[in-house]
Every structure is written in C-alpha cells, then in structure tokens.
C-alpha positions as YAML, in Angstrom:
chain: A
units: angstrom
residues:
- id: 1
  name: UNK
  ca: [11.82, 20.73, 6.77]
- id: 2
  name: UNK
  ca: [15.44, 18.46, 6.70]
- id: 3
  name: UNK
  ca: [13.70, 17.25, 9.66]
- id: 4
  name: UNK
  ca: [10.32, 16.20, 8.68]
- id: 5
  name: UNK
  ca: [11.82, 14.29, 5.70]
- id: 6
  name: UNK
  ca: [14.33, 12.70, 8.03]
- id: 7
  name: UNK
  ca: [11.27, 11.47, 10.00]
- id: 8
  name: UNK
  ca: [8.85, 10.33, 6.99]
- id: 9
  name: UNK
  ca: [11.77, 9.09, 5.29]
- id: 10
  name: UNK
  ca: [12.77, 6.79, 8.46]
- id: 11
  name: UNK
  ca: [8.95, 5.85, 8.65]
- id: 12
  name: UNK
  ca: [8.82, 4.54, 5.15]
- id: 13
  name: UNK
  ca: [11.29, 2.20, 5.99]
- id: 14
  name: UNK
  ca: [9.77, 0.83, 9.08]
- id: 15
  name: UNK
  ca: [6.66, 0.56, 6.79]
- id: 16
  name: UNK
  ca: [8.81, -0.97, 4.05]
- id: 17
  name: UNK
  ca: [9.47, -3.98, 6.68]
- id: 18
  name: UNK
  ca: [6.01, -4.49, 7.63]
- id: 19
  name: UNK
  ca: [5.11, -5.14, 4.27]
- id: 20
  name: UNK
  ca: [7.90, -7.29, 3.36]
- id: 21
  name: UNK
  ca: [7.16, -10.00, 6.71]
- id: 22
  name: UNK
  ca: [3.14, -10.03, 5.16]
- id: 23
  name: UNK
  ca: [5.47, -11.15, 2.13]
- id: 24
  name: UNK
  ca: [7.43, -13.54, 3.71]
- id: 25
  name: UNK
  ca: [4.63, -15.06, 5.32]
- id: 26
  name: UNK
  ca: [2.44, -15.52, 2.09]
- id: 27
  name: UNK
  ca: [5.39, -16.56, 0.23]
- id: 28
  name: UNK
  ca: [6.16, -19.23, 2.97]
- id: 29
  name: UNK
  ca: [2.55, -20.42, 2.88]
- id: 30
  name: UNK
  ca: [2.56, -20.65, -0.82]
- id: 31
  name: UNK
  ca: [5.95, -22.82, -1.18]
- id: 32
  name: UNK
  ca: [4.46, -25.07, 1.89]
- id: 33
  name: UNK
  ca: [0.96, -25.36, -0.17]
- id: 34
  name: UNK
  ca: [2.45, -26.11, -3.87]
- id: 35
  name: UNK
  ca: [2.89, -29.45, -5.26]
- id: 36
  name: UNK
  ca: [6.68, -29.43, -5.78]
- id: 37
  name: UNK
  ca: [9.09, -26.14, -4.99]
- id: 38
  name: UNK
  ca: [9.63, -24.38, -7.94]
- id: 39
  name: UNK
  ca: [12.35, -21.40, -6.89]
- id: 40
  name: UNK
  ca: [11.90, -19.68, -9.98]
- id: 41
  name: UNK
  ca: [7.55, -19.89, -9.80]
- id: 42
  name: UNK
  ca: [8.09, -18.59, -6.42]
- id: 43
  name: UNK
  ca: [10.41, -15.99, -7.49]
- id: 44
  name: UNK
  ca: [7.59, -14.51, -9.89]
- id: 45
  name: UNK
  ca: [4.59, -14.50, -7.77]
- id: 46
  name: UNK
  ca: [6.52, -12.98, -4.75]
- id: 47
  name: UNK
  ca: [5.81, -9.14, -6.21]
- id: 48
  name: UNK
  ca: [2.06, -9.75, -5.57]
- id: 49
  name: UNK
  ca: [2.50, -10.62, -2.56]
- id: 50
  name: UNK
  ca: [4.32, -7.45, -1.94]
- id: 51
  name: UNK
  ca: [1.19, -5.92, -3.46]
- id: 52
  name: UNK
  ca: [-0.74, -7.40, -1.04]
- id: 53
  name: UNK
  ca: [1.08, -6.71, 1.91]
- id: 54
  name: UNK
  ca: [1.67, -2.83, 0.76]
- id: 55
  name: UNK
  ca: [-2.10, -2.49, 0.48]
- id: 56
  name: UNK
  ca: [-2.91, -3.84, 3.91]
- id: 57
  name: UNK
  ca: [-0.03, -2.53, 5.22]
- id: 58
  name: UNK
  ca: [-0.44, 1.44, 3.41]
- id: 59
  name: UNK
  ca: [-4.08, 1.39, 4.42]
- id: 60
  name: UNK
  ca: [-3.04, 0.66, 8.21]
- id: 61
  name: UNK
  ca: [-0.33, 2.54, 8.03]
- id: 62
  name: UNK
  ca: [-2.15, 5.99, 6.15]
- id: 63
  name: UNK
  ca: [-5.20, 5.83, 8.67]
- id: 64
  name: UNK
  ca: [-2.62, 5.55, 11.96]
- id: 65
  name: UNK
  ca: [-0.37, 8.26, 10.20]
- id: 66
  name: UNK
  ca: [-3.31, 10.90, 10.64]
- id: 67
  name: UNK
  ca: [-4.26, 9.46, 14.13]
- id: 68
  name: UNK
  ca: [-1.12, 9.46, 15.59]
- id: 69
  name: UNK
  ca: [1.72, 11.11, 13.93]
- id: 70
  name: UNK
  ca: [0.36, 13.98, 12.26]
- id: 71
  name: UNK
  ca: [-0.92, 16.05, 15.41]
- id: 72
  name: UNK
  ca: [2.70, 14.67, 16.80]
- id: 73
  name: UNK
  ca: [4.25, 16.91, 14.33]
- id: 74
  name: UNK
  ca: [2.35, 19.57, 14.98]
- id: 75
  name: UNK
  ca: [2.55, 19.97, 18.50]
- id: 76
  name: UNK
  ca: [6.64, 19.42, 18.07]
- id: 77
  name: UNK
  ca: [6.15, 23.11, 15.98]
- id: 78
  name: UNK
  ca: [5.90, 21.59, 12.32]
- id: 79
  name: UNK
  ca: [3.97, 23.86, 10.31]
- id: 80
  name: UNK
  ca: [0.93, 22.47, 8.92]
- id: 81
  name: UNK
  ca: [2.51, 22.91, 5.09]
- id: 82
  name: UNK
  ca: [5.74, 20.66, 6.23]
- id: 83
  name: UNK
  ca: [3.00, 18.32, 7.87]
- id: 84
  name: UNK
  ca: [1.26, 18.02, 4.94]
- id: 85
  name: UNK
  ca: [4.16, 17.77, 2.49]
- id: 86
  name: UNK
  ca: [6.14, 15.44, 4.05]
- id: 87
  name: UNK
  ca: [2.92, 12.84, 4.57]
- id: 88
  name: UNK
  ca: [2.79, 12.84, 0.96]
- id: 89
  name: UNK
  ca: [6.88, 12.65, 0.20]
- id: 90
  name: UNK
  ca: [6.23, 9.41, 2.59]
- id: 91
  name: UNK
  ca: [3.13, 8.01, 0.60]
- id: 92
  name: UNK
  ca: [4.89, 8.45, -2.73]
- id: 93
  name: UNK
  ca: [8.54, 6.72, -1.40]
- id: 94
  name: UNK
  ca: [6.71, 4.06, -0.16]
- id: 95
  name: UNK
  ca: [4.89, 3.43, -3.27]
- id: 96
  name: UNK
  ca: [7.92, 4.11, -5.81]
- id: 97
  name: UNK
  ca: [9.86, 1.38, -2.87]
- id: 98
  name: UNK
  ca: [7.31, -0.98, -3.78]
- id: 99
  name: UNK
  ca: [7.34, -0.91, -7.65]
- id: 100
  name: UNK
  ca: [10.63, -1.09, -7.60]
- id: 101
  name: UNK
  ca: [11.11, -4.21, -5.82]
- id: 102
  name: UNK
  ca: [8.12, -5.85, -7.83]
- id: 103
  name: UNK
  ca: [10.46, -4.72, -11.18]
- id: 104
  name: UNK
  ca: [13.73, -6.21, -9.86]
- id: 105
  name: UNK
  ca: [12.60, -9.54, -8.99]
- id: 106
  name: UNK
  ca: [10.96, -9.98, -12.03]
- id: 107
  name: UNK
  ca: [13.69, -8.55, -13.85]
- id: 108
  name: UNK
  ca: [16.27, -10.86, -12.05]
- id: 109
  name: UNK
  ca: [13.44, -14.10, -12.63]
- id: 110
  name: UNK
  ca: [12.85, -13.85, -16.03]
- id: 111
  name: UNK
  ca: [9.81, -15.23, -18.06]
- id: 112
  name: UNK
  ca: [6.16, -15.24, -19.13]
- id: 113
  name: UNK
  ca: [4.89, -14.21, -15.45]
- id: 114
  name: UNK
  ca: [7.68, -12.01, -15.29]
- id: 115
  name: UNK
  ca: [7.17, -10.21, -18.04]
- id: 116
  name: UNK
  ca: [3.20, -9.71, -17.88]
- id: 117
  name: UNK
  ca: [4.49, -8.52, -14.08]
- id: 118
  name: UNK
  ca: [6.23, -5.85, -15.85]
- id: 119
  name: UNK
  ca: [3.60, -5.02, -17.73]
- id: 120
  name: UNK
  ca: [1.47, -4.87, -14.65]
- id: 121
  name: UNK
  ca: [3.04, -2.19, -12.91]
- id: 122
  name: UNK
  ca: [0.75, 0.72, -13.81]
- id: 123
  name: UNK
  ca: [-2.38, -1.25, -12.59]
- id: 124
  name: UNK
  ca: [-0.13, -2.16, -9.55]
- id: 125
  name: UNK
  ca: [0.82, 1.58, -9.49]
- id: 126
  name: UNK
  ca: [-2.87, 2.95, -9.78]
- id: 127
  name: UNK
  ca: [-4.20, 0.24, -6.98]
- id: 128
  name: UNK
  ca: [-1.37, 1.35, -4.20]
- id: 129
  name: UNK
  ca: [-2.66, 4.95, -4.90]
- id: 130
  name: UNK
  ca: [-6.11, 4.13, -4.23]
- id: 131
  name: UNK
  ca: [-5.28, 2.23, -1.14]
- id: 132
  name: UNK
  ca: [-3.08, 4.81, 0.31]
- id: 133
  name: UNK
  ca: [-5.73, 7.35, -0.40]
- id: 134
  name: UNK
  ca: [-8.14, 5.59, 0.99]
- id: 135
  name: UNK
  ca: [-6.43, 4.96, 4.15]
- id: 136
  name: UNK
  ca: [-6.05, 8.49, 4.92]
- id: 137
  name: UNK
  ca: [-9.46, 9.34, 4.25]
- id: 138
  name: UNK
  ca: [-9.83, 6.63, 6.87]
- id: 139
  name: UNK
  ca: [-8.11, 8.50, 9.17]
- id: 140
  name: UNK
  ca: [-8.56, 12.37, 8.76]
- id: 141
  name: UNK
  ca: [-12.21, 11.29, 9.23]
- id: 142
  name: UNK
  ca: [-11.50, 9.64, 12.11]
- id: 143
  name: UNK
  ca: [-9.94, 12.69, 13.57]
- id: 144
  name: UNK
  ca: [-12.86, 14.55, 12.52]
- id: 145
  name: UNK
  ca: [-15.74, 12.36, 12.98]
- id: 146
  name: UNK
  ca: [-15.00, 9.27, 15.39]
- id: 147
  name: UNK
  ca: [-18.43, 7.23, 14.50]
- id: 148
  name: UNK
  ca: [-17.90, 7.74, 10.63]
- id: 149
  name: UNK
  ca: [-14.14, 6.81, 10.49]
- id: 150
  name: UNK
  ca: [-14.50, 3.93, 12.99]
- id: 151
  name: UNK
  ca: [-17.16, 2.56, 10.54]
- id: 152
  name: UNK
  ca: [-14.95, 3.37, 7.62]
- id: 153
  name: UNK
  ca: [-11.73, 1.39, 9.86]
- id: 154
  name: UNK
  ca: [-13.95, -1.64, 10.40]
- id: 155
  name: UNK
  ca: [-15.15, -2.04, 6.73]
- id: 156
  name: UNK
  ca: [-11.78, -1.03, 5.02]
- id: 157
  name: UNK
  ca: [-9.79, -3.10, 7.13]
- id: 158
  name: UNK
  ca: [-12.19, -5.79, 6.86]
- id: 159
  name: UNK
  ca: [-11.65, -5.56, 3.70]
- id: 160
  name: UNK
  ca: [-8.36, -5.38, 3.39]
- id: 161
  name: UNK
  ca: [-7.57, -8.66, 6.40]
- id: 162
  name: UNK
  ca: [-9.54, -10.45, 4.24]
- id: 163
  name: UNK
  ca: [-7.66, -9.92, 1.15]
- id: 164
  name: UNK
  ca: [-4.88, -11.43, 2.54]
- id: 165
  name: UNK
  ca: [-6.51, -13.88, 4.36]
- id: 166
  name: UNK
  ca: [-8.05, -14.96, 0.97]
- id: 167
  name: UNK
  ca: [-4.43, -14.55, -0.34]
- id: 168
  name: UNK
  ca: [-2.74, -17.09, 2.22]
- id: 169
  name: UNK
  ca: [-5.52, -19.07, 1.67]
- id: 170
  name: UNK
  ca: [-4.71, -19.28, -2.22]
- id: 171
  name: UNK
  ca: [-0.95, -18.92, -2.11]
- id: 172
  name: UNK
  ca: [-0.34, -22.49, -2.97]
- id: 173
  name: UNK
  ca: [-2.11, -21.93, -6.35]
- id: 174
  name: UNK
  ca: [-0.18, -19.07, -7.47]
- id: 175
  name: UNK
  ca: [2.81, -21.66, -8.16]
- id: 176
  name: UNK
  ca: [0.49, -23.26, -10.67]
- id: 177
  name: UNK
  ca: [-0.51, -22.68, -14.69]
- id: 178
  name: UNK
  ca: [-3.13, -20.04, -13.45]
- id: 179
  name: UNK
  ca: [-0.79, -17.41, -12.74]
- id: 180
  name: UNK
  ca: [-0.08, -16.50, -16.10]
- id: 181
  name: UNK
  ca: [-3.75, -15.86, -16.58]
- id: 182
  name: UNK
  ca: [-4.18, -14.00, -12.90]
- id: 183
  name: UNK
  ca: [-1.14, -11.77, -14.38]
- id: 184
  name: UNK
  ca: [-2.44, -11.11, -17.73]
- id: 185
  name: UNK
  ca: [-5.73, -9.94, -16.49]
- id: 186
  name: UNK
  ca: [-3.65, -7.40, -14.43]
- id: 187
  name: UNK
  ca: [-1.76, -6.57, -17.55]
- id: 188
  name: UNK
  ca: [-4.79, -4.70, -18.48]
- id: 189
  name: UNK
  ca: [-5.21, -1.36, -17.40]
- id: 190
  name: UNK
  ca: [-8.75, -0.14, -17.88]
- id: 191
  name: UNK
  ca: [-9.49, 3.10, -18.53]
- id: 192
  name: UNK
  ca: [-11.40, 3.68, -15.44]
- id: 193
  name: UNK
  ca: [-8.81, 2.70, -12.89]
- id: 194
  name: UNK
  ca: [-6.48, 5.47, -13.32]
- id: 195
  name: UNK
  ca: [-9.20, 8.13, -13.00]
- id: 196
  name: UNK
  ca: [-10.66, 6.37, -10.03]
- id: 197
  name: UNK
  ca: [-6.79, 6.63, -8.51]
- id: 198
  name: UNK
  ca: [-6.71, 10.16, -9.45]
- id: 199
  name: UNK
  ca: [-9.69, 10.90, -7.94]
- id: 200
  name: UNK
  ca: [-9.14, 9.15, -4.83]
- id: 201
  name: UNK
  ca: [-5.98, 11.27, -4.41]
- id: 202
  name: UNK
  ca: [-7.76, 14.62, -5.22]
- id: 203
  name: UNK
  ca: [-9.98, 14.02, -2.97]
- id: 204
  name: UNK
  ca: [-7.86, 12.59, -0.03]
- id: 205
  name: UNK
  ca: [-5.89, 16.02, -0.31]
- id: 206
  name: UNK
  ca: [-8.37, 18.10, -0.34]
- id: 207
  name: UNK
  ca: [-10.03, 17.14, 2.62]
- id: 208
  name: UNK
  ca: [-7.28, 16.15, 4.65]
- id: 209
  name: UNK
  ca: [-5.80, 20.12, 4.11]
- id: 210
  name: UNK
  ca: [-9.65, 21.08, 5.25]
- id: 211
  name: UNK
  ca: [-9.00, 19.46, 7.80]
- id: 212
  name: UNK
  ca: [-4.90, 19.99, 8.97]
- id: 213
  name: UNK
  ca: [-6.21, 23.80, 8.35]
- id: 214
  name: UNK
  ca: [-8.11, 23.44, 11.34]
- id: 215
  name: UNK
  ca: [-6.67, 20.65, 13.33]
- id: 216
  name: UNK
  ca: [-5.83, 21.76, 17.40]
- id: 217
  name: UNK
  ca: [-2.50, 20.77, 18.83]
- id: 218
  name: UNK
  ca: [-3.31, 19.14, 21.99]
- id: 219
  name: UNK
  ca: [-0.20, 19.03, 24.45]
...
C-alpha cells in the first residue's frame, strides 16, 4: 500500500503542473487582452483559471488513469482494493490541491472578487467532483466498451477543449467590472449541484469496482 500512495501521490503532482501551465497560459492571455495591467485584478481571477485547467486537466487525466495506469498496477501485483483506493486518495489530493490554491491567492489578494471567490469554493468543490467523476466513467467504459467510451472521449473532451478555448478567448474580460458578477453567480450554490456531484461519484465507484472486479491483467 506505502507504495501505491507513493505512486498516486507523485502523480498528483505531475497533474498539479499540468493544470497550473493551462493557468499560466490563460492568465498570460488575459493580462495581454485587458485594457491596462491590473496585478491585483489578475491576482483574483487567476483561481478560475485554475478551475478551468483542473477540469480539463482531471477529466484527461481520470479517463487516461483507467486506460493506462490502472491495469499497470495490477499487473505489477497491486490488489484490486489498493488499485481502487489509491485512484481515489489521488482524485481527492488533487482536488483538496486545487481549493487550496484558489483560497490562498484570494486570501493573499484581498477584496470584493476575492471574497465572493471564497465564497465560491463549494460550487468550485462540487464542479471538480463532477468532472473527475466523469472522467473516469470516461475511461472504465472505455476499457469496457471501446465504441461507447470513444464517443463519450470525443464529446467530453469536446466539451471540455472548448471550455477553455472559450476561456482564452474571454480572458481579457475577466480583468473588467463583470467579474464581480461572473463570481457572485458562482457564489450560489444550488441545491441541485451537490446531489448531481454526489451522484456522479456514486455512480463512478460503483461501476468502476464492477468493473476492476473483473478487469484481466494483460502482461
């Protein structure tokens, strides 16, 4: 087991830096797009980029985890409980590495934006979950059932590229009056959102035990 947490644990991190260039990049693209560098604007719009990048980057990340590294494990003579386990210590470290470097900048850039961020982090928190379980739905059924999880790739990372294409797209107007109002309207957690995240993770465990249950170790 010290092993397989040494492993997911070093795998966050290599995750962690993927998200944090789709960061740089959108945050680059945003201070290049404003009218006028405002460091401290910047400084409270970078967690959503962060946001943006984990959800691209968890949802890649998730459906190539089941692909790849997962039947890896297996065939090095991890049990499927360790498997199973440490795939899920990884997806919540990643997360919990995410929320907290959306709180510190905005505790460290202080304001309006900053402090509707803070508010935020529950939706934030509920929206990661959703995307990580949906990513490795995307790829247990791809293991499973290639034509159903390459159609489920293709629309999910659709999806996801062109969230942040829309976001670099955007970035320069994040620096403006709007983002107190884009922030606010995250602020607001409804009701439904935290059962859909819920859900999504239910089911995402479920079927991906189902699944590691009967999974074959091919050498």
């Amino acid at each position: 087991m010290k092993r397989n947490l040494k492993f997911w644990t070093r795998y966050t991190w290599e995750c962690t830096g993927m998200v944090l260039a789709v960061a740089a990049v959108l945050a680059v693209i945003a201070a290049f797009g404003a009218e006028g560098l405002d460091l401290r604007a910047l400084a409270t719009v970078v967690p959503y980029f962060l946001c943006i990048g984990a959800v691209f980057c968890i949802m890649v990340g998730n459906s190539g985890t089941q692909t790849l590294y997962v039947p890896l494990l297996l065939s090095m003579g991890e049990t499927r409980r360790n498997v199973l386990l440490g795939f899920h210590y990884f997806r919540a470290l990643i997360i919990a590495v995410m929320l907290a470097l959306c709180a510190a900048v905005w505790l460290l850039a202080p304001g309006e934006v900053s402090a509707v961020g803070l508010r935020s982090i529950p939706t934030i928190l509920c929206v990661l979950v959703i995307a990580s379980a949906m990513g490795s739905i995307m790829g247990t059924v791809f293991v499973r059932w290639k034509w159903a999880g390459m159609i489920l790739i293709i629309l999910l990372c659709g999806l996801g590229g062109g969230m942040v294409g829309f976001a670099g797209s955007m970035a320069g107007n994040f620096l403006t009056a709007r983002t107190f109002e884009i922030a606010s309207h995250l602020a607001a957690l409804p009701w439904w959102l935290p059962a859909a995240a819920l859900a999504a993770l239910a089911l995402d465990v479920g079927f991906q035990w189902m699944l590691l249950r009967r999974q074959e170790v091919k050498l």
